[in-house]
N, CA, C, O and CB atoms as a CASP TS submission, in Angstrom:
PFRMAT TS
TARGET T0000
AUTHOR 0000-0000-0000
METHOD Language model
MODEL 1
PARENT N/A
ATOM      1  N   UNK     1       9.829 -15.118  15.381  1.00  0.00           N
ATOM      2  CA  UNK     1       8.889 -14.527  14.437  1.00  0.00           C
ATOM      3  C   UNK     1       8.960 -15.251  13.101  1.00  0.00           C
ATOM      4  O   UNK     1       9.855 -16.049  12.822  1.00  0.00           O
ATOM      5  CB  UNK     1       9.174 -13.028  14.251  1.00  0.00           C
ATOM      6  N   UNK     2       8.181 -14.993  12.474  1.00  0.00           N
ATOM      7  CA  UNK     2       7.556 -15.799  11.032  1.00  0.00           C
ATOM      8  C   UNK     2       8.257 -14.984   9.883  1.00  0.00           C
ATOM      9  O   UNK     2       8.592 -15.422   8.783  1.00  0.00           O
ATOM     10  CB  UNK     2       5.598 -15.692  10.803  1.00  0.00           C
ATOM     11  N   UNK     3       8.413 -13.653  10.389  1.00  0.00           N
ATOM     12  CA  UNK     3       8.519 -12.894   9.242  1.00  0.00           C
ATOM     13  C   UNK     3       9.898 -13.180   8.912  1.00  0.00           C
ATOM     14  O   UNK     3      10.058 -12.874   7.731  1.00  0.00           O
ATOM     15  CB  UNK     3       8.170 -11.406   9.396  1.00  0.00           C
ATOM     16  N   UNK     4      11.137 -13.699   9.499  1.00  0.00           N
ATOM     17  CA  UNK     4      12.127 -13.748   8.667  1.00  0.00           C
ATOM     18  C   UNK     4      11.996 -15.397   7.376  1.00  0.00           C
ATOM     19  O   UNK     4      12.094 -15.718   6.191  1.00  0.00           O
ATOM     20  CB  UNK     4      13.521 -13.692   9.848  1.00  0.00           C
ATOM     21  N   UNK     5      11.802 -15.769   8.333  1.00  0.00           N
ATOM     22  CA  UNK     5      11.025 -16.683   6.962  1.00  0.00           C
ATOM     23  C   UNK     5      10.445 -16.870   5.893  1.00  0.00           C
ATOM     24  O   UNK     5      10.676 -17.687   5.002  1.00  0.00           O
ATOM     25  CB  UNK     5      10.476 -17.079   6.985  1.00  0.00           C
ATOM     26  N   UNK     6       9.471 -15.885   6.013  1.00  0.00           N
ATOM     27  CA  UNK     6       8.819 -15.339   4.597  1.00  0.00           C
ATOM     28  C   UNK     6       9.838 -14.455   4.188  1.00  0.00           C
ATOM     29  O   UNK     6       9.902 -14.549   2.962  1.00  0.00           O
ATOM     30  CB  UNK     6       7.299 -14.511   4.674  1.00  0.00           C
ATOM     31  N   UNK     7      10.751 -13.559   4.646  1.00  0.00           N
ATOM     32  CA  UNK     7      11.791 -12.748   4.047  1.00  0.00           C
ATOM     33  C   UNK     7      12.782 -14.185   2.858  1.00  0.00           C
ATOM     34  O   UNK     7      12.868 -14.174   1.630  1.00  0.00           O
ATOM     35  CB  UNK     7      12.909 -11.887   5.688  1.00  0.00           C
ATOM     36  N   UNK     8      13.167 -14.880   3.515  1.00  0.00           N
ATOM     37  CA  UNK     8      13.906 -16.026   3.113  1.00  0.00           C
ATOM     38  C   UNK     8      13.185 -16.451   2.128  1.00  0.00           C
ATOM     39  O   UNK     8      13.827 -16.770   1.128  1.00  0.00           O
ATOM     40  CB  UNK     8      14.158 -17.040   4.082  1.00  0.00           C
ATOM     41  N   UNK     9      11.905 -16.577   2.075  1.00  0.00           N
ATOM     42  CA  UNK     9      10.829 -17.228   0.742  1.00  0.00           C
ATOM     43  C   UNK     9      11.185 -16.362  -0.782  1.00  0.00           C
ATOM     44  O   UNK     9      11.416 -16.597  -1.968  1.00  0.00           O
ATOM     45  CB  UNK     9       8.775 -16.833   1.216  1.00  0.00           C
ATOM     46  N   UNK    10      11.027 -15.038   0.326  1.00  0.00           N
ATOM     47  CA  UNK    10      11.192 -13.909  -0.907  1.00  0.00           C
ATOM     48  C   UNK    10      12.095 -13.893  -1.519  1.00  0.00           C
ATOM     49  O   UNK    10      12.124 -13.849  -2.749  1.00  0.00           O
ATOM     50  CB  UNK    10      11.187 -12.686  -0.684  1.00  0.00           C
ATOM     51  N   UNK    11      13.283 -13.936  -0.566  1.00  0.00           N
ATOM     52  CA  UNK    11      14.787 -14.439  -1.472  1.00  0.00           C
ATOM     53  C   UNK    11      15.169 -15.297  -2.513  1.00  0.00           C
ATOM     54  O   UNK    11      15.931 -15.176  -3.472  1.00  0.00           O
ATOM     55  CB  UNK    11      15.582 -14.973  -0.783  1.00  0.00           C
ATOM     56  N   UNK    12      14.217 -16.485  -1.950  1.00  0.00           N
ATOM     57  CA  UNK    12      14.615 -17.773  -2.685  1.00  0.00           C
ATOM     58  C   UNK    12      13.217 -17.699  -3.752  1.00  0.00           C
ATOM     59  O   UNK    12      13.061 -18.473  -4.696  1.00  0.00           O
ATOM     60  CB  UNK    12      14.765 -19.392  -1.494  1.00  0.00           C
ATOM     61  N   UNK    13      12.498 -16.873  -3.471  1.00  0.00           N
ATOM     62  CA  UNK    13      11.555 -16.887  -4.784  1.00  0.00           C
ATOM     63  C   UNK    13      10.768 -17.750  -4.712  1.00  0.00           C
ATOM     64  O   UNK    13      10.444 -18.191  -5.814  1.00  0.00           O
ATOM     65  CB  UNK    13      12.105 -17.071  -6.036  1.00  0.00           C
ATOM     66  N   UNK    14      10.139 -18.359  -3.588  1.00  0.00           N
ATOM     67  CA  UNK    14       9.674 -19.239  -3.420  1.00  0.00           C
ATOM     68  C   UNK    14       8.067 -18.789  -3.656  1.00  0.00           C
ATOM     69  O   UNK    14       7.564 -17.815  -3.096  1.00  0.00           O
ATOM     70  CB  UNK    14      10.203 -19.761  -2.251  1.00  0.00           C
ATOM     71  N   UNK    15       7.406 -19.612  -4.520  1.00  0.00           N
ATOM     72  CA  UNK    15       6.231 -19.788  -4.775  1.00  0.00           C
ATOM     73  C   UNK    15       4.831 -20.077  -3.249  1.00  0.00           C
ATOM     74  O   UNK    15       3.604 -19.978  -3.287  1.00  0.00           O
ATOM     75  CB  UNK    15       6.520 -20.985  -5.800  1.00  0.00           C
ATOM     76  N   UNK    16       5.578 -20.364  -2.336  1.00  0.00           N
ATOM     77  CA  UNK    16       4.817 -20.674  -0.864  1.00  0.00           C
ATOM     78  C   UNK    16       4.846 -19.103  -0.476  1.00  0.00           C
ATOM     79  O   UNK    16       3.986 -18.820   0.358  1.00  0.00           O
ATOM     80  CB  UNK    16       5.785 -21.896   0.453  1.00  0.00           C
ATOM     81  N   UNK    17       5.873 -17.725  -1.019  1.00  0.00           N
ATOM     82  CA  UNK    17       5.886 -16.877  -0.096  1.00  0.00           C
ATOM     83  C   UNK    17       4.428 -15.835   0.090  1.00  0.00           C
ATOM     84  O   UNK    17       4.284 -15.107   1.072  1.00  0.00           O
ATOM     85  CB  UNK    17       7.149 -16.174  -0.401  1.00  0.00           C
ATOM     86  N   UNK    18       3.300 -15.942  -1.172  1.00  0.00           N
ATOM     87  CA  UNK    18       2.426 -15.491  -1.108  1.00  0.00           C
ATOM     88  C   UNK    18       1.700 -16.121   0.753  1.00  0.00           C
ATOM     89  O   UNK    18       1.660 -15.570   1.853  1.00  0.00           O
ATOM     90  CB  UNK    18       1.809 -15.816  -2.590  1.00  0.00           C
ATOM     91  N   UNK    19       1.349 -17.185   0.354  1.00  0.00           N
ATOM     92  CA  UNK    19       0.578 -18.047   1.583  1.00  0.00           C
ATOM     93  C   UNK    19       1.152 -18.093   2.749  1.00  0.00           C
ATOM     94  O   UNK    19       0.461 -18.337   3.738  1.00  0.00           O
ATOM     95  CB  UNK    19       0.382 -19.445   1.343  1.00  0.00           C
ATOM     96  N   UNK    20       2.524 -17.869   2.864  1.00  0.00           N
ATOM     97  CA  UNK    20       3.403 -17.398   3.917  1.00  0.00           C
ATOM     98  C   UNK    20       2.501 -15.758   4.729  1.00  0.00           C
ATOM     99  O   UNK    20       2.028 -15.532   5.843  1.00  0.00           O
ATOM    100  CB  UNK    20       5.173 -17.047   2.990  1.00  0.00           C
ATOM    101  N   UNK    21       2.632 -14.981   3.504  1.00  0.00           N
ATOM    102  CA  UNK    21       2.650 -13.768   4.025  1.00  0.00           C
ATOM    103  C   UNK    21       0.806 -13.547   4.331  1.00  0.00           C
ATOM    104  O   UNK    21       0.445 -12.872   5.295  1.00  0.00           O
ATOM    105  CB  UNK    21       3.509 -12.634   2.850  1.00  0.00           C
ATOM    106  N   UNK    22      -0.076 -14.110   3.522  1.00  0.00           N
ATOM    107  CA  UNK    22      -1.252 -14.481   4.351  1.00  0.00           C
ATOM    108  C   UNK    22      -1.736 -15.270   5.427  1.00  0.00           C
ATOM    109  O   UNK    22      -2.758 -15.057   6.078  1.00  0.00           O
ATOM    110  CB  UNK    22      -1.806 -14.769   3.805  1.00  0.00           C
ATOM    111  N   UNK    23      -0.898 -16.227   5.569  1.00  0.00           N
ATOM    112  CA  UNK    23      -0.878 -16.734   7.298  1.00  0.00           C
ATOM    113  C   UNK    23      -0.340 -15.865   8.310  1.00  0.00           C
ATOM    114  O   UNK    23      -0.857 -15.964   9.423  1.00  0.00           O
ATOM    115  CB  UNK    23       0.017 -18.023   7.564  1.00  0.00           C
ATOM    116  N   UNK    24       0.680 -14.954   8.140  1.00  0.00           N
ATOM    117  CA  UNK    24       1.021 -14.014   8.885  1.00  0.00           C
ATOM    118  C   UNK    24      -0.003 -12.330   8.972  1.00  0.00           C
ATOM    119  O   UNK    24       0.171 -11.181   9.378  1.00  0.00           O
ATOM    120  CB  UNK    24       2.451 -13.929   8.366  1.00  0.00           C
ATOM    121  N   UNK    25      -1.178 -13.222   8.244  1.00  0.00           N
ATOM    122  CA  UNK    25      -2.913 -11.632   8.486  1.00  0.00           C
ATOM    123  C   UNK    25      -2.028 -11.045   7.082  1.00  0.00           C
ATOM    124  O   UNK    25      -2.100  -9.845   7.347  1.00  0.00           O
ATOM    125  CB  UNK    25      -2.995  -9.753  10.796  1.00  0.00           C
ATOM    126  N   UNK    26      -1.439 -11.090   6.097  1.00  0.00           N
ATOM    127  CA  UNK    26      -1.824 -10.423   4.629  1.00  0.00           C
ATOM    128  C   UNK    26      -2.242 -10.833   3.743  1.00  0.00           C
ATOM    129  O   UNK    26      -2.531 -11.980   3.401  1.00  0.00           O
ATOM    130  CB  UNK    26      -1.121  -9.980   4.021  1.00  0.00           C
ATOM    131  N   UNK    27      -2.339  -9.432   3.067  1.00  0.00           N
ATOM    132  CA  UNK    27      -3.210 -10.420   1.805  1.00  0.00           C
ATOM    133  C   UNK    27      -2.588 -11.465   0.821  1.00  0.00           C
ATOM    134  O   UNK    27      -1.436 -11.244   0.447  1.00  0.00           O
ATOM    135  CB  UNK    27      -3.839  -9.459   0.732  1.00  0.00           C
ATOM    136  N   UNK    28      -3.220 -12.560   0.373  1.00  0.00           N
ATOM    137  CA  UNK    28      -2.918 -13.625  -0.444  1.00  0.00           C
ATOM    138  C   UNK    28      -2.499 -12.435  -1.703  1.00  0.00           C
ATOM    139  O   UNK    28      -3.088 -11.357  -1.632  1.00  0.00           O
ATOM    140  CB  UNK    28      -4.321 -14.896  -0.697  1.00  0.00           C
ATOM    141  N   UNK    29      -1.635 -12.613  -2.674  1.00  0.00           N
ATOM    142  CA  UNK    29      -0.741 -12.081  -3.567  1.00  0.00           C
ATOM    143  C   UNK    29       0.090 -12.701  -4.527  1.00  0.00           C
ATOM    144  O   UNK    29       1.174 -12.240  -4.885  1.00  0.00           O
ATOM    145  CB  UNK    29      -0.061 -11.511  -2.974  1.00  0.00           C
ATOM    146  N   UNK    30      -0.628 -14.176  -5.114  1.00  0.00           N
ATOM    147  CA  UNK    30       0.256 -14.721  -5.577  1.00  0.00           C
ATOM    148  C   UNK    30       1.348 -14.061  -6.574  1.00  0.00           C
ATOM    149  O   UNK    30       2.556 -14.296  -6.619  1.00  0.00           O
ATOM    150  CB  UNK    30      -0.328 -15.606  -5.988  1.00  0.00           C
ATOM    151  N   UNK    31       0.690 -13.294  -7.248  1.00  0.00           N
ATOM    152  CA  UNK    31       1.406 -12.577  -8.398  1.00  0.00           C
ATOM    153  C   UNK    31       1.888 -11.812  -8.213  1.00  0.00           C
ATOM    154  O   UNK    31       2.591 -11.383  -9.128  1.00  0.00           O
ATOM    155  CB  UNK    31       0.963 -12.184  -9.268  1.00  0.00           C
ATOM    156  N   UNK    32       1.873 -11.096  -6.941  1.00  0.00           N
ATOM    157  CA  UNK    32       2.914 -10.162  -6.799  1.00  0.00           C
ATOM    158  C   UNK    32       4.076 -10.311  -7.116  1.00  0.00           C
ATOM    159  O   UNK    32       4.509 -11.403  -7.486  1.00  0.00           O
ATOM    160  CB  UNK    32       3.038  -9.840  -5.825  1.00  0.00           C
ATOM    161  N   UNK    33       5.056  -8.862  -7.000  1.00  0.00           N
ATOM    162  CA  UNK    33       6.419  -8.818  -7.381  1.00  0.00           C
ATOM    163  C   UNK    33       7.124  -8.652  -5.632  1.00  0.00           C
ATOM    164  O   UNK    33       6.462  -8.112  -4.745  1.00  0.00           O
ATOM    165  CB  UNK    33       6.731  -7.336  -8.657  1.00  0.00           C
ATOM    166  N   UNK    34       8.465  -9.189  -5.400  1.00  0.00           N
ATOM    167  CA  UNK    34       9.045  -9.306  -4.344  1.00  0.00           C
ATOM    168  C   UNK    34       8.866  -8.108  -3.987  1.00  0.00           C
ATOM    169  O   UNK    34       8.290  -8.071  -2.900  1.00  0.00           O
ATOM    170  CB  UNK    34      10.233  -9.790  -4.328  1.00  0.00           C
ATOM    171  N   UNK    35       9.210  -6.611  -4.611  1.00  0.00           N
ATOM    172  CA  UNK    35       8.592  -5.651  -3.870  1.00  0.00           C
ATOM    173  C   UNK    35       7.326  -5.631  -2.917  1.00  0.00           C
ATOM    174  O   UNK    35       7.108  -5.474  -1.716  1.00  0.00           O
ATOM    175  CB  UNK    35       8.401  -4.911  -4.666  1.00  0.00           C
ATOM    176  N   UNK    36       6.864  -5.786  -3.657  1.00  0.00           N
ATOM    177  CA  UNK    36       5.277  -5.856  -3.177  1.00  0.00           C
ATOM    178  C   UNK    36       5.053  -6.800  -1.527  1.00  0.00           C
ATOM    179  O   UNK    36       4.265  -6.529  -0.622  1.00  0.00           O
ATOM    180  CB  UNK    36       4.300  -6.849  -4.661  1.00  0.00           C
ATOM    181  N   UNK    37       5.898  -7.755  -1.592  1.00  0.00           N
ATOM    182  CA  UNK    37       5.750  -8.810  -0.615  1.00  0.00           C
ATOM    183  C   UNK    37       6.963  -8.547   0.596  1.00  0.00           C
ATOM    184  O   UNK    37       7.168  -9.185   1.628  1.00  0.00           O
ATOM    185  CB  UNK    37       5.904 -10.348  -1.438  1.00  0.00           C
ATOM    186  N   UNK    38       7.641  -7.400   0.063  1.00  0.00           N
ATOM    187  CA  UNK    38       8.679  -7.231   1.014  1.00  0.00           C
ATOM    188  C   UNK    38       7.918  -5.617   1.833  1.00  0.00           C
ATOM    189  O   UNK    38       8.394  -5.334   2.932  1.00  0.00           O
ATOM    190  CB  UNK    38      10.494  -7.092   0.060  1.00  0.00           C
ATOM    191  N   UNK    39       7.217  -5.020   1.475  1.00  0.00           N
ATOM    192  CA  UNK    39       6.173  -3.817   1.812  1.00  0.00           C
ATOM    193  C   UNK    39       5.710  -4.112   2.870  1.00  0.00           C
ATOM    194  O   UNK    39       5.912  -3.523   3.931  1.00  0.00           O
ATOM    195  CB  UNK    39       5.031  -3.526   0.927  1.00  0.00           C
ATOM    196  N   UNK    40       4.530  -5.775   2.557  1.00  0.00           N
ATOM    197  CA  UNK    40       3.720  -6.073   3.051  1.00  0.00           C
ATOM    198  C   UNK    40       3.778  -6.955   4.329  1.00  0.00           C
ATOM    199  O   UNK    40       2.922  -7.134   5.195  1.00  0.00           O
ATOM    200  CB  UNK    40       3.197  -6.384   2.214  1.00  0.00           C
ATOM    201  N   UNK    41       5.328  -7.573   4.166  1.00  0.00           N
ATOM    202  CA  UNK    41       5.996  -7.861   5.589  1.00  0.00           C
ATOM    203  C   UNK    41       6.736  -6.976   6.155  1.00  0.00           C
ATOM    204  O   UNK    41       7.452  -7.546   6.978  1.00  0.00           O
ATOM    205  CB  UNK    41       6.803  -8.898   5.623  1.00  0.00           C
ATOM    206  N   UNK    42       6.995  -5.462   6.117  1.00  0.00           N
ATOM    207  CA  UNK    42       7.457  -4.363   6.564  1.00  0.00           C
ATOM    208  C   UNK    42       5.887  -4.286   7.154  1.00  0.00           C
ATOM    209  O   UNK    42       5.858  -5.012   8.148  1.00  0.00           O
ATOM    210  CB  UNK    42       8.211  -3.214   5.472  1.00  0.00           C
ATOM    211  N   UNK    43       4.958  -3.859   6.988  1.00  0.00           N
ATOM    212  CA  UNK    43       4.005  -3.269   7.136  1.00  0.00           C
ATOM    213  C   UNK    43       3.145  -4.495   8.504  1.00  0.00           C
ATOM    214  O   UNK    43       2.545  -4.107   9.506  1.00  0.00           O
ATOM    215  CB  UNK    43       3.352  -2.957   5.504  1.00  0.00           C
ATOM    216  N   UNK    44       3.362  -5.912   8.094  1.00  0.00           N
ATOM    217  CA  UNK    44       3.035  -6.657   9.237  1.00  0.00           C
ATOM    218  C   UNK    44       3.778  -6.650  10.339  1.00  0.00           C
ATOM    219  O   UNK    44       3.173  -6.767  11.405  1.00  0.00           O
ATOM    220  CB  UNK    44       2.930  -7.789   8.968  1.00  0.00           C
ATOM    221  N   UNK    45       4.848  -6.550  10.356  1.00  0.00           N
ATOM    222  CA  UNK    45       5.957  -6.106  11.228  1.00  0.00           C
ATOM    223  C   UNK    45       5.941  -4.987  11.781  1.00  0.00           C
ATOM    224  O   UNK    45       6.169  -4.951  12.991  1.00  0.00           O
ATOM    225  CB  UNK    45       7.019  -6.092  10.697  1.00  0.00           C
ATOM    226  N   UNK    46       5.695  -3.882  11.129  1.00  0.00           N
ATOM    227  CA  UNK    46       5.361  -2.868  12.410  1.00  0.00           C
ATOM    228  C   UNK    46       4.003  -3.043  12.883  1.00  0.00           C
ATOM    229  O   UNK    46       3.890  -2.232  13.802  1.00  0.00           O
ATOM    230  CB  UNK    46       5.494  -1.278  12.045  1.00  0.00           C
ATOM    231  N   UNK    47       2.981  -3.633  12.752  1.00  0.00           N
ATOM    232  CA  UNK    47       2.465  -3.831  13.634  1.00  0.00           C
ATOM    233  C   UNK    47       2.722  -4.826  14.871  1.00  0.00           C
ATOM    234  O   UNK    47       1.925  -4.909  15.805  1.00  0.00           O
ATOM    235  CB  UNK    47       1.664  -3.910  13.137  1.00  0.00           C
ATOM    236  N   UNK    48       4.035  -5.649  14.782  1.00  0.00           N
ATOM    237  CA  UNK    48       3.973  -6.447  16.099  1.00  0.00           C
ATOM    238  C   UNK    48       4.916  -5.046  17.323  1.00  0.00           C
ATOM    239  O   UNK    48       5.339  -5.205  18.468  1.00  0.00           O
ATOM    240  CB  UNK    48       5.073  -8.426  15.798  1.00  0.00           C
ATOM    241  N   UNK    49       4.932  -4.170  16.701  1.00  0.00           N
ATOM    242  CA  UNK    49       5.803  -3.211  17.460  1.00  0.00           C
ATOM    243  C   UNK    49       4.514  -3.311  18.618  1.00  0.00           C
ATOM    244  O   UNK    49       5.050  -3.624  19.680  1.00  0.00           O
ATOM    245  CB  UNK    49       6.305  -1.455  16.596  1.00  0.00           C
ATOM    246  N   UNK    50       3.310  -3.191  18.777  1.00  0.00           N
ATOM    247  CA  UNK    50       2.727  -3.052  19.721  1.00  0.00           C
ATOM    248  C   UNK    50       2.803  -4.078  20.780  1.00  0.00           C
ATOM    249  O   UNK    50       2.302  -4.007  21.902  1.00  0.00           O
ATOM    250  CB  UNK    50       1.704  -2.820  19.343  1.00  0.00           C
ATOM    251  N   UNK    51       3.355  -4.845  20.379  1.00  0.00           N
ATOM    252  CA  UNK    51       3.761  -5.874  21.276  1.00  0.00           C
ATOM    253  C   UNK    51       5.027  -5.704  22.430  1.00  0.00           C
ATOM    254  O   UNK    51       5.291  -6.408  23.405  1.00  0.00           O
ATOM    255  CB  UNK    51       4.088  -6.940  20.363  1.00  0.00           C
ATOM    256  N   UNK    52       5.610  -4.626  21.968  1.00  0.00           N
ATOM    257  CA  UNK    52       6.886  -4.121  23.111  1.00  0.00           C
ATOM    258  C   UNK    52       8.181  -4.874  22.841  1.00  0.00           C
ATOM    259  O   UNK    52       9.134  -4.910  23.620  1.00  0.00           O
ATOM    260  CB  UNK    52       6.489  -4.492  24.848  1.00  0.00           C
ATOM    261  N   UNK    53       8.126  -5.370  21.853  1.00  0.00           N
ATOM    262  CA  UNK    53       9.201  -6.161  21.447  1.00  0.00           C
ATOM    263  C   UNK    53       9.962  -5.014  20.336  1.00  0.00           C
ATOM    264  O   UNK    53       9.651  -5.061  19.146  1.00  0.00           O
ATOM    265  CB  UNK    53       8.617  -7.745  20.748  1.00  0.00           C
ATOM    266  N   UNK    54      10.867  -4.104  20.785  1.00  0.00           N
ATOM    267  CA  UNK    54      11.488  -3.203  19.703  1.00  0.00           C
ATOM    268  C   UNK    54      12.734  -3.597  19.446  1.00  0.00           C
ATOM    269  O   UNK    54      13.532  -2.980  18.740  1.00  0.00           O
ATOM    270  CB  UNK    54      11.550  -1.785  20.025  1.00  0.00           C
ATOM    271  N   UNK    55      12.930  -4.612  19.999  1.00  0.00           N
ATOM    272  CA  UNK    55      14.421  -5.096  19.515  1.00  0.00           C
ATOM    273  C   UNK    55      14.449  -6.114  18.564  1.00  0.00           C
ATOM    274  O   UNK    55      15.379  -6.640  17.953  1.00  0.00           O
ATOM    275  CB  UNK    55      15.273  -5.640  20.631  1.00  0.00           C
ATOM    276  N   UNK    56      13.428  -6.262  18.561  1.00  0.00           N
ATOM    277  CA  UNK    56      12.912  -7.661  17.493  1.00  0.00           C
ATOM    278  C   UNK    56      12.190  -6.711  16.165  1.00  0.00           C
ATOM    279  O   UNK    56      12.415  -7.141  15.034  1.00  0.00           O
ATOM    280  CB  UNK    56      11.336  -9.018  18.478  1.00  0.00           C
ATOM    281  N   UNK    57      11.772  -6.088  16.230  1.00  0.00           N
ATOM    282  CA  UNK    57      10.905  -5.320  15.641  1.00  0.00           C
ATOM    283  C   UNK    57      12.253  -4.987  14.558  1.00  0.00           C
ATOM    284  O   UNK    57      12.063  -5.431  13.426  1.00  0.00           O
ATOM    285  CB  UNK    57      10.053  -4.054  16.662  1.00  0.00           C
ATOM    286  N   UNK    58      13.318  -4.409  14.725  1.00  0.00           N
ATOM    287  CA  UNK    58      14.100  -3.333  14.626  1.00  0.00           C
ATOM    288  C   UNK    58      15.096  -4.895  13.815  1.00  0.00           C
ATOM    289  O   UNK    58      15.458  -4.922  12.638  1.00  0.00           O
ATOM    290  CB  UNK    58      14.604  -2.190  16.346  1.00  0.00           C
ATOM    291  N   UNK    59      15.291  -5.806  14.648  1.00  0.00           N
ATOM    292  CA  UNK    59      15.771  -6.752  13.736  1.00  0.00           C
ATOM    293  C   UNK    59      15.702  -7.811  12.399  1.00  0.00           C
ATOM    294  O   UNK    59      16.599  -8.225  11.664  1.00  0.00           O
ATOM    295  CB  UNK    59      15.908  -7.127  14.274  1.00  0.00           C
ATOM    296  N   UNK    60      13.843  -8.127  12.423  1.00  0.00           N
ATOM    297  CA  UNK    60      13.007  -7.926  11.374  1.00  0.00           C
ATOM    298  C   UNK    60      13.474  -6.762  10.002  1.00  0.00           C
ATOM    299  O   UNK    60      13.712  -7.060   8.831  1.00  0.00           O
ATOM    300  CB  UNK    60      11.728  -7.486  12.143  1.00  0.00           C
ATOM    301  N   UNK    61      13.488  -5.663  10.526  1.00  0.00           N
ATOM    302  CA  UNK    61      13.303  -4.728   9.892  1.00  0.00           C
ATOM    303  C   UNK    61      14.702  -4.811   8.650  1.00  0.00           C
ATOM    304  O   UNK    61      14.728  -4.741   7.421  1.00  0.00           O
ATOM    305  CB  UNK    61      13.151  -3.501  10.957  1.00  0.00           C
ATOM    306  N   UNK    62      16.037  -5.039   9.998  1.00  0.00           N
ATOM    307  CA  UNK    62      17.589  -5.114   9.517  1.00  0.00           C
ATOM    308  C   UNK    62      17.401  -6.556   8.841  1.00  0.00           C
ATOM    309  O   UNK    62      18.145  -6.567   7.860  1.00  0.00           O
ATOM    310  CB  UNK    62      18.947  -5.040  10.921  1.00  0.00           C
ATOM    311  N   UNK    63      16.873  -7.505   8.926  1.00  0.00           N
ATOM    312  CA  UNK    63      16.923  -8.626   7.828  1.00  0.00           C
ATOM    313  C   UNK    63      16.456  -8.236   6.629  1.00  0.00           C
ATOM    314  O   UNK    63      17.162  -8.459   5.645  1.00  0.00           O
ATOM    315  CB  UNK    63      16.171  -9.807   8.147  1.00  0.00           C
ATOM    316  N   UNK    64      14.896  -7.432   6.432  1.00  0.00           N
ATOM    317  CA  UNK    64      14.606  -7.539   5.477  1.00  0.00           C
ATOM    318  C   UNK    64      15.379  -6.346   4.536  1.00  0.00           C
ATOM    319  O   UNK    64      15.392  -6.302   3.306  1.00  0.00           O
ATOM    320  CB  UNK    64      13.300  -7.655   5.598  1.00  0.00           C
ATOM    321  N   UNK    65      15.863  -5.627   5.252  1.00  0.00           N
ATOM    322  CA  UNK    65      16.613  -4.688   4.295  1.00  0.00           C
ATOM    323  C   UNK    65      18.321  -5.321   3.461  1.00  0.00           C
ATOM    324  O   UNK    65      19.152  -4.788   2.725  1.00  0.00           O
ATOM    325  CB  UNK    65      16.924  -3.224   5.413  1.00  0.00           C
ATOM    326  N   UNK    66      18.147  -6.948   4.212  1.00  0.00           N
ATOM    327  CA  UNK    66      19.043  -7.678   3.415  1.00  0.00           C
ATOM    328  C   UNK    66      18.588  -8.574   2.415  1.00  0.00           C
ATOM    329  O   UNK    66      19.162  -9.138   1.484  1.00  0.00           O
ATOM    330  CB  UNK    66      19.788  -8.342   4.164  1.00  0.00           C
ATOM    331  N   UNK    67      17.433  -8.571   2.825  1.00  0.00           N
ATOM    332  CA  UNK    67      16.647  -9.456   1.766  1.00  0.00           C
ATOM    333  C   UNK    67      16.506  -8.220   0.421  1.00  0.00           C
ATOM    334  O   UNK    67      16.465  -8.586  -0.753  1.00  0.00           O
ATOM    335  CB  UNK    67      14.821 -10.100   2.531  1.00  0.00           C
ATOM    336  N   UNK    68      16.451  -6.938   0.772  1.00  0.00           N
ATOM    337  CA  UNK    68      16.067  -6.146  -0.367  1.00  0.00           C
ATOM    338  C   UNK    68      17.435  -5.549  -0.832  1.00  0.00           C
ATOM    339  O   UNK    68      17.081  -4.951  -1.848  1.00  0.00           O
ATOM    340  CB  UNK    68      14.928  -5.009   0.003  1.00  0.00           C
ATOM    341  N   UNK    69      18.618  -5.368  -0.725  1.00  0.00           N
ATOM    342  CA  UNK    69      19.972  -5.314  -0.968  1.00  0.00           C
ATOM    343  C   UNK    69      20.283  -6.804  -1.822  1.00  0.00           C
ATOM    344  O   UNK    69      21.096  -6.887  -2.743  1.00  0.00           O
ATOM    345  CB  UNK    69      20.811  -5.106   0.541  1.00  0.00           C
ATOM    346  N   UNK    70      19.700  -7.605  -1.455  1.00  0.00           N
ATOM    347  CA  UNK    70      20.208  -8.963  -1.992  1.00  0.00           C
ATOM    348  C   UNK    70      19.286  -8.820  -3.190  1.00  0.00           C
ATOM    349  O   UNK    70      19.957  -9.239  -4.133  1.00  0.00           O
ATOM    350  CB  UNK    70      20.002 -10.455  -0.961  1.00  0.00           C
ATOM    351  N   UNK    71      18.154  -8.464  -3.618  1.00  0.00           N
ATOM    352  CA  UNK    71      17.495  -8.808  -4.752  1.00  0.00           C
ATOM    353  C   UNK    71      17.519  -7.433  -5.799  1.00  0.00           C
ATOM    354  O   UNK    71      17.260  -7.392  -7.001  1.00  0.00           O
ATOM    355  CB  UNK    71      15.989  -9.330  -4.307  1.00  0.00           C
ATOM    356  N   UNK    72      17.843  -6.567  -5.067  1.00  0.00           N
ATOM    357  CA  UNK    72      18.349  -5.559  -5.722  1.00  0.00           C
ATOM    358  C   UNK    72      19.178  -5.490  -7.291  1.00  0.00           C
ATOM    359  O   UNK    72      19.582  -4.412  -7.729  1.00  0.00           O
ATOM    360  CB  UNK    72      19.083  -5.170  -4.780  1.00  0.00           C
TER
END
């Protein structure tokens, strides 16, 4: 999956993580705040739950809650 990657963008503050998280179907956001971009890959992520993948889903989920402990 894509999304730990853009989690990693978010970390590192990376200026690509807007366009990251709109290639993955969200909205472009340059200005957002890492909150905002850590929501919006929570929120793309449960939608791949329909995919039957809940172990992945669920691990997504446990990264980004390190990505949000870490910027905390």
């Amino acid at each position: 999956m894509m999304v730990p990657i853009a989690g990693k963008q978010i970390a590192r503050r990376s200026p690509e993580t807007a366009r990251m998280i709109e290639f993955l179907g969200g909205p472009c956001a340059p200005d957002a705040s890492w909150k905002y971009h850590l929501a919006m890959l929570r929120r793309l992520l449960d939608g791949f739950a329909a995919l039957g993948l809940p172990d992945s889903v669920a691990a997504g989920h446990a990264y980004l809650d390190l990505v949000t402990e870490t910027l905390d």
